[in-house]
VOPAGU-2260 file (C-alpha; in pm, 1 decimal, decimal comma):
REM VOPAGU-2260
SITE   aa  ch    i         X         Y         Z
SITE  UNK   A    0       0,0       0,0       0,0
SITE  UNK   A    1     167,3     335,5     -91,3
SITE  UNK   A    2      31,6     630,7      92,6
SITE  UNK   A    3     121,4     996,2     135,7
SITE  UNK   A    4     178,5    1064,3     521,4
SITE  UNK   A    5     314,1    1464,1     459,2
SITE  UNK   A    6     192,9    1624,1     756,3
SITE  UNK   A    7     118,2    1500,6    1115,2
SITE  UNK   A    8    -257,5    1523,7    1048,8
SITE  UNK   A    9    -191,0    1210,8     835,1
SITE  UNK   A   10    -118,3     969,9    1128,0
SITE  UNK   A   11    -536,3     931,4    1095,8
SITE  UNK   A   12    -485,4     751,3     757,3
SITE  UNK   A   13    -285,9     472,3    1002,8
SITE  UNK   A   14    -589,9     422,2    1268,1
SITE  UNK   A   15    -686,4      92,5    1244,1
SITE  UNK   A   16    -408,7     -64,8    1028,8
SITE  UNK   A   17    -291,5    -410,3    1108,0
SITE  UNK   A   18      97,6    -368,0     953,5
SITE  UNK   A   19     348,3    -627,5     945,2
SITE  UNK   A   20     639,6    -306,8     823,8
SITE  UNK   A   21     668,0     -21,3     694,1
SITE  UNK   A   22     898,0     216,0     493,1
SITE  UNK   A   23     886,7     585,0     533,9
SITE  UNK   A   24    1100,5     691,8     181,4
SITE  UNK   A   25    1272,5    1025,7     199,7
SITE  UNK   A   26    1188,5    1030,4     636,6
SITE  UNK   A   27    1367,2    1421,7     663,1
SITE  UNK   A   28    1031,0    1511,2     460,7
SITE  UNK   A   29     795,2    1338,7     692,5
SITE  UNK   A   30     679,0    1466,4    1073,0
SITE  UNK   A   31     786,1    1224,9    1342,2
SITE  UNK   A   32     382,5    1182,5    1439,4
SITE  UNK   A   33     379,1     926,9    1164,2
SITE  UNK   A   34     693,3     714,5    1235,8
SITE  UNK   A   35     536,2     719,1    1601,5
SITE  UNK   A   36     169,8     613,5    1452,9
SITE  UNK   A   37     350,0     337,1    1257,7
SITE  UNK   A   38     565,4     191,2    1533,2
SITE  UNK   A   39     217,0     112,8    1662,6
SITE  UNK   A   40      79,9     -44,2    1379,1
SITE  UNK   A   41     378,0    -282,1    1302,4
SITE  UNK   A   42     389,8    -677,1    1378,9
SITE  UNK   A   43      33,3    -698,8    1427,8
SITE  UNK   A   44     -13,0    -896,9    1096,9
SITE  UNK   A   45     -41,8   -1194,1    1032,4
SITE  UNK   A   46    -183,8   -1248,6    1385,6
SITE  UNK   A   47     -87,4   -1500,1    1651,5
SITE  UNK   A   48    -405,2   -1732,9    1551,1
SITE  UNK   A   49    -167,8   -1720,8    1235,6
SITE  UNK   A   50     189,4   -1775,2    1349,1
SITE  UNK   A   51     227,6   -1433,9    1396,9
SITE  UNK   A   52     488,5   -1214,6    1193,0
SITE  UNK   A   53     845,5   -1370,4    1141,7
SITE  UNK   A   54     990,6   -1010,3    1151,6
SITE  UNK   A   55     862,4    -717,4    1176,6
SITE  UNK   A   56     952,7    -327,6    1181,5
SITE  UNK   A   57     955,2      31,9    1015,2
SITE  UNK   A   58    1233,1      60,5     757,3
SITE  UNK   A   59    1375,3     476,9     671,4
SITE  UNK   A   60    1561,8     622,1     421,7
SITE  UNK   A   61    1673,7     991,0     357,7
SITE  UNK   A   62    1964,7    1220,6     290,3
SITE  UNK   A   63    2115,2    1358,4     597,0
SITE  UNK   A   64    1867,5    1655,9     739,5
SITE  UNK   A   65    1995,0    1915,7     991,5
SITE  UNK   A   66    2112,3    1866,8    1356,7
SITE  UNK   A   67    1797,3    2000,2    1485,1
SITE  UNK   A   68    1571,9    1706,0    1305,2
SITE  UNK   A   69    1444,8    1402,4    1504,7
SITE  UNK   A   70    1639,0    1195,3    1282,8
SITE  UNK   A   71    1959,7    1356,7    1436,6
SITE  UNK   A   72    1800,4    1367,0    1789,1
SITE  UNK   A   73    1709,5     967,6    1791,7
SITE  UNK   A   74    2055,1     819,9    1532,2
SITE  UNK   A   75    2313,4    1066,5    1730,8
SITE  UNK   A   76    2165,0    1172,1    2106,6
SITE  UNK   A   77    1889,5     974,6    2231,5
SITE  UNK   A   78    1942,5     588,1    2020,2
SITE  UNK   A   79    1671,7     443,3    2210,6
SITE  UNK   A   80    1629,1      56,8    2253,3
SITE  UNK   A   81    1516,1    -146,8    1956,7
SITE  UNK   A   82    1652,1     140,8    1700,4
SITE  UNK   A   83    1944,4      94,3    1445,0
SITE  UNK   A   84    2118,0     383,0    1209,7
SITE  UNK   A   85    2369,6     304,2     966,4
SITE  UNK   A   86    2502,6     533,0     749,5
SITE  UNK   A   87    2664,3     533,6     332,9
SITE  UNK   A   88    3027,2     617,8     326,2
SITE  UNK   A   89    3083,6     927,2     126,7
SITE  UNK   A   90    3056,7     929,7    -213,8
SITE  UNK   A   91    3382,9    1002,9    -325,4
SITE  UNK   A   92    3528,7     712,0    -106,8
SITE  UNK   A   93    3595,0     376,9    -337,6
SITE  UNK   A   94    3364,9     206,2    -118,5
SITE  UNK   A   95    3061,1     436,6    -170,6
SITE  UNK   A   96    2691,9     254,6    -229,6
SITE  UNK   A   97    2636,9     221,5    -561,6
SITE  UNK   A   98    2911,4     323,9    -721,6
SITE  UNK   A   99    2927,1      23,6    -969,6
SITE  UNK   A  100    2582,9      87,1   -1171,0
SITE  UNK   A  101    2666,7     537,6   -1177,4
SITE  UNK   A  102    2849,8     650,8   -1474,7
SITE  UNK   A  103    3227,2     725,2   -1383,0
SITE  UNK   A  104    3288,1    1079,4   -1211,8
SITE  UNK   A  105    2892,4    1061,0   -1166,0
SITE  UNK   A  106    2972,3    1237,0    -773,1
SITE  UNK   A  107    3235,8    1439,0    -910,2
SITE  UNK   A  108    3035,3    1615,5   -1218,2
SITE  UNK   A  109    2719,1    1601,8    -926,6
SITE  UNK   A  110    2953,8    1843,9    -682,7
SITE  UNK   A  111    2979,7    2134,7   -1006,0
SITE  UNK   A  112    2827,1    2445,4    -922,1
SITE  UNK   A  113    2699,4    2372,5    -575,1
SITE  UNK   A  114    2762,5    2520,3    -257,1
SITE  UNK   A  115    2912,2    2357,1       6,5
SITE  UNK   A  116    2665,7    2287,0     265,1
SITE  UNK   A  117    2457,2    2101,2     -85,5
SITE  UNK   A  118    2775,4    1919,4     -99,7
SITE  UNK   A  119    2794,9    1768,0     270,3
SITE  UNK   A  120    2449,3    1649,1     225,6
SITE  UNK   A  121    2367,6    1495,8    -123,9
SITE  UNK   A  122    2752,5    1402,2    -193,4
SITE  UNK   A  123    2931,4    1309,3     146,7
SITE  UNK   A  124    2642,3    1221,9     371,2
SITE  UNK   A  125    2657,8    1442,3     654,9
SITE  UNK   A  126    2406,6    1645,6     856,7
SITE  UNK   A  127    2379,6    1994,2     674,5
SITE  UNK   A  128    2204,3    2289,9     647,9
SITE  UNK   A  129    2036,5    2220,6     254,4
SITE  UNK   A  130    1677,8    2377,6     304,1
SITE  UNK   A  131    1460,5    2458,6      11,2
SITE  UNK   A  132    1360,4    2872,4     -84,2
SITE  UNK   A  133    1631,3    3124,2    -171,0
SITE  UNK   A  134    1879,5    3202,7     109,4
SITE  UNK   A  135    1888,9    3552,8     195,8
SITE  UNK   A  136    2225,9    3605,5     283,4
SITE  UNK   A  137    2372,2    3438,9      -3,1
SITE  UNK   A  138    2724,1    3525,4      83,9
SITE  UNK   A  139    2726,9    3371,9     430,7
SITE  UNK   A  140    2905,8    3038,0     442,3
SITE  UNK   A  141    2919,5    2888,3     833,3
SITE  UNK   A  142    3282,1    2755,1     739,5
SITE  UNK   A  143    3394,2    3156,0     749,8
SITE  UNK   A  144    3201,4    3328,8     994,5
SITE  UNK   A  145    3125,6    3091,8    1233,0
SITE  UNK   A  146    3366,0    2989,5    1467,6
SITE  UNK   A  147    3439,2    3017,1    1851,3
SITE  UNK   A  148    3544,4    3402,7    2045,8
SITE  UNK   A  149    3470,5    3566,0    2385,4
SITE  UNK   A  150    3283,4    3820,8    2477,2
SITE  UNK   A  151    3509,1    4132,2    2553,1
SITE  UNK   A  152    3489,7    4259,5    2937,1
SITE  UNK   A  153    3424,9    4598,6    2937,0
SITE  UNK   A  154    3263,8    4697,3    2601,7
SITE  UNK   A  155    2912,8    4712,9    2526,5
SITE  UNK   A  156    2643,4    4452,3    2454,0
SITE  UNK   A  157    2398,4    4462,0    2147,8
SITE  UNK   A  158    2082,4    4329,6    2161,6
SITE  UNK   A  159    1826,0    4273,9    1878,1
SITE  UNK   A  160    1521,9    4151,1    1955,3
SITE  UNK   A  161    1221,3    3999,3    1727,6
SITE  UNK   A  162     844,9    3950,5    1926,8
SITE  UNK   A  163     550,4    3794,3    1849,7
SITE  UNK   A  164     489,0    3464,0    1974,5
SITE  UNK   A  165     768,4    3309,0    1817,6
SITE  UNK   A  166    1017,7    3579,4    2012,8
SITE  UNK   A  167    1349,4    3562,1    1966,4
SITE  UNK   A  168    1713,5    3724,5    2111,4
SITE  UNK   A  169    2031,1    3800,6    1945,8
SITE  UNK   A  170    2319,5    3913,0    2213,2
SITE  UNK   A  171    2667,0    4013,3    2079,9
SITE  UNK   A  172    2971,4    4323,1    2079,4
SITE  UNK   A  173    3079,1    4563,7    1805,7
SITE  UNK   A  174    3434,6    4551,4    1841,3
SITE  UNK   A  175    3603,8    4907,7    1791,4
SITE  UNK   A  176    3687,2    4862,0    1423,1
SITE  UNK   A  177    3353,3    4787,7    1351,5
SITE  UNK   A  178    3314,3    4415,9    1297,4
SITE  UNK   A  179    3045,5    4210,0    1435,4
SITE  UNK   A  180    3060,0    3944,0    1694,4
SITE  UNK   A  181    2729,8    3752,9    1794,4
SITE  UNK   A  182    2776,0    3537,4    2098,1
SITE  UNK   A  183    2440,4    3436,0    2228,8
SITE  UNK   A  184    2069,8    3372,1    2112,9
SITE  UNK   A  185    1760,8    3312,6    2279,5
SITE  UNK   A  186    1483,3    3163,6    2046,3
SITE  UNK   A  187    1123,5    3083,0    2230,8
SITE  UNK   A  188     804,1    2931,2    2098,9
SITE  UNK   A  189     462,8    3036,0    2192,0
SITE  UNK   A  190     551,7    3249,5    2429,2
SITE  UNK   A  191     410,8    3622,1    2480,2
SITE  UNK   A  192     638,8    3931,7    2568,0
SITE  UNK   A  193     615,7    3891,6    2940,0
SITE  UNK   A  194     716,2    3572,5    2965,9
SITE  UNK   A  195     986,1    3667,7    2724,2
SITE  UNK   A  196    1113,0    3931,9    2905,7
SITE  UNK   A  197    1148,4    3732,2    3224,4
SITE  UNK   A  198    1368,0    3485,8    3028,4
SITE  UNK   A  199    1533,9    3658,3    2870,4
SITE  UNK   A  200    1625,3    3871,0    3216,3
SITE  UNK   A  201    1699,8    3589,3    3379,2
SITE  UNK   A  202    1939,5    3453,9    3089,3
SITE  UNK   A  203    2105,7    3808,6    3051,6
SITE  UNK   A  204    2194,4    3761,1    3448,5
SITE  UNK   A  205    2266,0    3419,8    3408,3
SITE  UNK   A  206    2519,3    3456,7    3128,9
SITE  UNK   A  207    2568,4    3803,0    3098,2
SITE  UNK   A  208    2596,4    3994,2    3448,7
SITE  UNK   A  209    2932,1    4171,2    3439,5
SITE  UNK   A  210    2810,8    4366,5    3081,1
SITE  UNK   A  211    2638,9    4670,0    3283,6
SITE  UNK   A  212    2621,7    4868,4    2969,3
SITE  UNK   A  213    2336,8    4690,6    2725,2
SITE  UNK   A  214    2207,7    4861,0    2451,6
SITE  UNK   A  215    1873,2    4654,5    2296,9
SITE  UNK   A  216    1684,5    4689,7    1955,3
SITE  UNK   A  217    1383,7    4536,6    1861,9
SITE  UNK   A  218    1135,4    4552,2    1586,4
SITE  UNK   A  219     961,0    4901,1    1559,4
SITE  UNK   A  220     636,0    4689,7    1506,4
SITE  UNK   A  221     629,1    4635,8    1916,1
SITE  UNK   A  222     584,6    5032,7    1978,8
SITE  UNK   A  223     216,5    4975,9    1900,5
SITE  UNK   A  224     -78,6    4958,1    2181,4
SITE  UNK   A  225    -160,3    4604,0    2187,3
SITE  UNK   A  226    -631,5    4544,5    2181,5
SITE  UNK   A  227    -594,2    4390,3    2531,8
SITE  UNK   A  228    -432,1    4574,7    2788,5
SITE  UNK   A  229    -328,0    4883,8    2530,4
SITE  UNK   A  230      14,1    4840,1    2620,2
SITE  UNK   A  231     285,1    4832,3    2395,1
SITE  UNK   A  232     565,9    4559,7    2386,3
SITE  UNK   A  233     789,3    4815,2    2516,4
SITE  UNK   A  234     604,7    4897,9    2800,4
SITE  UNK   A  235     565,6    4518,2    2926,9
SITE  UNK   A  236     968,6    4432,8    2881,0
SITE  UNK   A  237    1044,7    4735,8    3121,9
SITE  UNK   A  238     788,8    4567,7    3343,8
SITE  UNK   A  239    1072,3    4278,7    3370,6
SITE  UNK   A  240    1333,8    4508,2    3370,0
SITE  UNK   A  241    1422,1    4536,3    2975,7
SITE  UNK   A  242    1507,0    4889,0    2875,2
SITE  UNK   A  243    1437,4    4847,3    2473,7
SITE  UNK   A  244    1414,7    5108,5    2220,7
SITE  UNK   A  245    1228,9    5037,0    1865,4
SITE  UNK   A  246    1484,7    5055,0    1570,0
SITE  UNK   A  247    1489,0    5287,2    1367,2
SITE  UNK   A  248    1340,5    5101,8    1047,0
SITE  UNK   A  249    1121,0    4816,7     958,3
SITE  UNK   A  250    1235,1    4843,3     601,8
SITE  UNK   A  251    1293,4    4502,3     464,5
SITE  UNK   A  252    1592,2    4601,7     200,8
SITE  UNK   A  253    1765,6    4807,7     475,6
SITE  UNK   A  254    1739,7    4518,9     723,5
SITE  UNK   A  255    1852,9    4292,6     485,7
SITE  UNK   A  256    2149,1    4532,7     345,5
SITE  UNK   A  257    2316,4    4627,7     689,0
SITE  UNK   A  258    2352,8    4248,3     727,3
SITE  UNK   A  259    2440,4    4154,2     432,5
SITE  UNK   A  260    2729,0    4413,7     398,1
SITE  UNK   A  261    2892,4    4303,6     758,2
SITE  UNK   A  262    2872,3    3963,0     633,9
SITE  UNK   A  263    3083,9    4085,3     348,3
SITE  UNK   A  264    3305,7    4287,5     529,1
SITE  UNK   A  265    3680,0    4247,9     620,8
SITE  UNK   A  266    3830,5    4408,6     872,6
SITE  UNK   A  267    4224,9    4346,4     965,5
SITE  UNK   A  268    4184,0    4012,1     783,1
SITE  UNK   A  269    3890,9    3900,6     921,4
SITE  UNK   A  270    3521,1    3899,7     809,1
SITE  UNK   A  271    3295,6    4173,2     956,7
SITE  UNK   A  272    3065,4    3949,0    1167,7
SITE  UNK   A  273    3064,6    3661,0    1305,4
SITE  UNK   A  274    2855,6    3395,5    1470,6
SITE  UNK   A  275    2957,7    3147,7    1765,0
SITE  UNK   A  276    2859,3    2786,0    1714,5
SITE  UNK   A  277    2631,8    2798,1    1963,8
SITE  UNK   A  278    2434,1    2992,5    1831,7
SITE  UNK   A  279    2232,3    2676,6    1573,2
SITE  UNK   A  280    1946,7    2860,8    1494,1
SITE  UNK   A  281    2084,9    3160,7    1406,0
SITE  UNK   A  282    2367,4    3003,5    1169,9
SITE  UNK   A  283    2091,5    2767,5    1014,6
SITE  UNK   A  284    1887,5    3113,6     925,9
SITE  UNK   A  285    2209,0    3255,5     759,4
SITE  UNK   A  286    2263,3    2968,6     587,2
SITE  UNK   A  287    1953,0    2912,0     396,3
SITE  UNK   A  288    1689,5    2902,7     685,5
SITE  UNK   A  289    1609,1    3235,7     640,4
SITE  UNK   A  290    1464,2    3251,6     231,8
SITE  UNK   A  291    1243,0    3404,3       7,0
SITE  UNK   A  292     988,1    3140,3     -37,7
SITE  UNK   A  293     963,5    2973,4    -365,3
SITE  UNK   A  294     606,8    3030,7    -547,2
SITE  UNK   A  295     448,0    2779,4    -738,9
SITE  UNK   A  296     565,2    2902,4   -1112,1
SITE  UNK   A  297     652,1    2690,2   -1386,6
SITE  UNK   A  298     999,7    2884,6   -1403,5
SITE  UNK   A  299    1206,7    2962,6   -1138,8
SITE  UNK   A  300    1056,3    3228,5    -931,0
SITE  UNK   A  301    1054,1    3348,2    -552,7
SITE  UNK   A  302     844,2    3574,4    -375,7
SITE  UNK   A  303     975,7    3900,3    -236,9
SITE  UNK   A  304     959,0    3894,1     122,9
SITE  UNK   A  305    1082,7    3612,5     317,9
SITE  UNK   A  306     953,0    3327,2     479,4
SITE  UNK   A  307     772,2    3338,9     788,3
SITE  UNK   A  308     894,5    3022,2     981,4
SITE  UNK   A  309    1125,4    2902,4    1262,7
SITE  UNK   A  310    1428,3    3116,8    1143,4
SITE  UNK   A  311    1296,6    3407,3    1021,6
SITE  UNK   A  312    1221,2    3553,8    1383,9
SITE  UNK   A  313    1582,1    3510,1    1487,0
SITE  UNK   A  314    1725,5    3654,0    1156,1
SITE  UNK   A  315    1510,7    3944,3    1184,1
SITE  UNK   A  316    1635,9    4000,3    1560,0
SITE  UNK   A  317    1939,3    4052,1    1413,3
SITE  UNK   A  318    1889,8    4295,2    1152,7
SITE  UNK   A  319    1736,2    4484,2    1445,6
SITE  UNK   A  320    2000,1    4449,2    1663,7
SITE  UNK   A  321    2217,3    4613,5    1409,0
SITE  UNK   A  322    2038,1    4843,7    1290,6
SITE  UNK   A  323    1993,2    5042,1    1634,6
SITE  UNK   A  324    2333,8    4991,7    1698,2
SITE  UNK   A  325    2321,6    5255,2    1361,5
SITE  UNK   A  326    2477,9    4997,8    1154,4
SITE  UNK   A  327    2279,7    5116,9     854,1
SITE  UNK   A  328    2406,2    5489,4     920,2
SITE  UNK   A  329    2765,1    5345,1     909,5
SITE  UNK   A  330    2793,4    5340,5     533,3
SITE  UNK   A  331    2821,8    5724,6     507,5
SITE  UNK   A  332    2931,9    5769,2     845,5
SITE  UNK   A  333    3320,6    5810,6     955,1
SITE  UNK   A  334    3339,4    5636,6    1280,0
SITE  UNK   A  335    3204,4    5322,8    1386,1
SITE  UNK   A  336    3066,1    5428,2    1698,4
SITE  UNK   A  337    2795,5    5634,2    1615,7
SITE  UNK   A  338    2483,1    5455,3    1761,2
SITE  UNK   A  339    2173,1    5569,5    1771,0
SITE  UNK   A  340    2236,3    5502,2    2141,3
SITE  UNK   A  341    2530,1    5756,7    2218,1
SITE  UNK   A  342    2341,7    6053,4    2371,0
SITE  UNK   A  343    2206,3    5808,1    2660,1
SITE  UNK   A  344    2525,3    5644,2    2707,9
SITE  UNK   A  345    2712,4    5981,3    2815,5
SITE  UNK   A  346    2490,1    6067,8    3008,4
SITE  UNK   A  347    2524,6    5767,0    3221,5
SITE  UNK   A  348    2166,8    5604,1    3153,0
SITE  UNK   A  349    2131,6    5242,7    3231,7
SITE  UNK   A  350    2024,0    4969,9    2963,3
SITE  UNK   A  351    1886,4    4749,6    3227,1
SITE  UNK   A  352    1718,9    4732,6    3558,0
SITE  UNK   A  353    1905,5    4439,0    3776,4
């Protein structure tokens, strides 16, 4: 029986099956609801009136998906009883699957023109970022600006902020030539601006609490009187002792463009920003995560915002972050440190209420 199971909705077309196995094809593409839904459906045919199945099981197949899949979370973290992974060599090794019946230099000629995240994935087998839509930031590749740094004592911390209930954190320095370093991120689901701000309080103190000069951004969307309470965001994060201030643009190009040209940037031989592995989601939005969606064309064509899903919020907190650091003023502007911030910072304001 061949069946589509592409959402978790699907696990209703299982109800009632008596299975001896099953074989989810191309499992990164299906919802873990319906590998659960068959794992209860398996080895209850033929019965035990009729000797019962001689084996039974759910068989998987796929490319590698990303480290934050539940493929990755059950064949690398959790391997709970009863569950076996293997794994193809790559295939460029001699002893790669398959190699026998694929024309010669088949991998090779497959590895022309692609990127090298599409590479770890369809050609060497290994967990990667490859995620459908067109990646924003084109020109960030996690093999150049991601690796590990500390935070600098001492100097400032930015932080952008994206709310909604999807809210999400970026915390990082400017260092005094200009180039970005993010250190930290804080991404939340379903989770309104108060409870946000309490975490995100708590995490600042937590991880944070020598910085006593913070300087946060967040979307200028969150300076408008919510139909409950008529407060704005603002007004509830001071409540838990955030001291935001809206940046100064929603403009999607601008957002977009202050990032973009960091990204490109290279300052005393290194690029202009920088991301610290811990920070998965964040890297996974840079890398592709964060795309213009692709519409449903015959040809080749994308829509011209991006994609609202589970990167997009912590992408966005970024742009924010940078832009009320003034980052977008800094292409005409002589000296890095001209943040939309300055005025409050001589005059000895605090950022946040400990």
């Amino acid at each position: 029986m061949f069946i589509a199971l592409d959402t978790p909705e699907d696990v209703k077309k299982l109800l009632s099956m008596d299975l001896t196995g099953a074989w989810i094809n191309e499992a990164r593409e299906t919802p873990k609801a319906i590998l659960d839904g068959l794992t209860a459906r398996v080895g209850r045919y033929p019965g035990k009136a009729l000797g019962g199945p001689s084996w039974f099981g759910v068989l998987m197949d796929t490319n590698p998906p990303d480290t934050d899949h539940w493929w990755y979370k059950l064949a690398e973290e959790s391997r709970p009883e009863g569950f076996e992974f293997f794994s193809q060599p790559s295939g460029l090794l001699d002893d790669a699957e398959n190699r026998s019946n694929l024309p010669a230099g088949y991998y090779e000629r497959l590895m022309a023109g692609k990127d090298e995240d599409w590479i770890k994935v369809y050609v060497r087998g290994e967990y990667g970022f490859a995620l459908d839509g067109k990646p924003i930031y084109s020109n960030y590749r996690d093999s150049v600006h991601c690796r590990t740094f500390d935070l600098v004592p001492g100097m400032p911390l930015y932080i952008g902020l994206d709310f909604g209930l999807t809210p999400a954190a970026v915390i990082g320095q400017r260092t005094p030539m200009g180039a970005w370093r993010w250190r930290y991120e804080l991404v939340a689901d379903d989770m309104g601006a108060t409870r946000f701000g309490a975490l995100l309080h708590t995490f600042l103190a937590e991880r944070c609490s020598t910085f006593k000069d913070l300087r946060i951004a967040g979307d200028p969307a969150g300076d408008q009187r919510g139909q409950t309470d008529e407060s704005t965001v603002y007004e509830i994060l001071r409540k838990q002792h955030i001291e935001a201030q809206p940046a100064p643009t929603n403009e999607f190009v601008r957002r977009v463009e202050v990032v973009q040209t960091a990204m490109s940037r290279l300052i005393d031989g290194e690029v202009g920003l920088l991301i610290h592995p811990d920070c998965r989601v964040l890297r996974k939005a840079c890398a592709g995560g964060y795309a213009y969606r692709r519409m449903r064309t015959r040809d080749e064509r994308w829509a011209d915002m991006p994609d609202k899903n589970s990167y997009s919020h912590v992408a966005e907190a970024l742009q924010y972050g940078m832009l009320g650091a003034g980052e977008g003023e800094m292409f005409t502007a002589a000296r890095p440190s001209h943040d939309r911030y300055s005025n409050r910072r001589r005059s000895g304001g605090s950022w946040m209420s400990r």
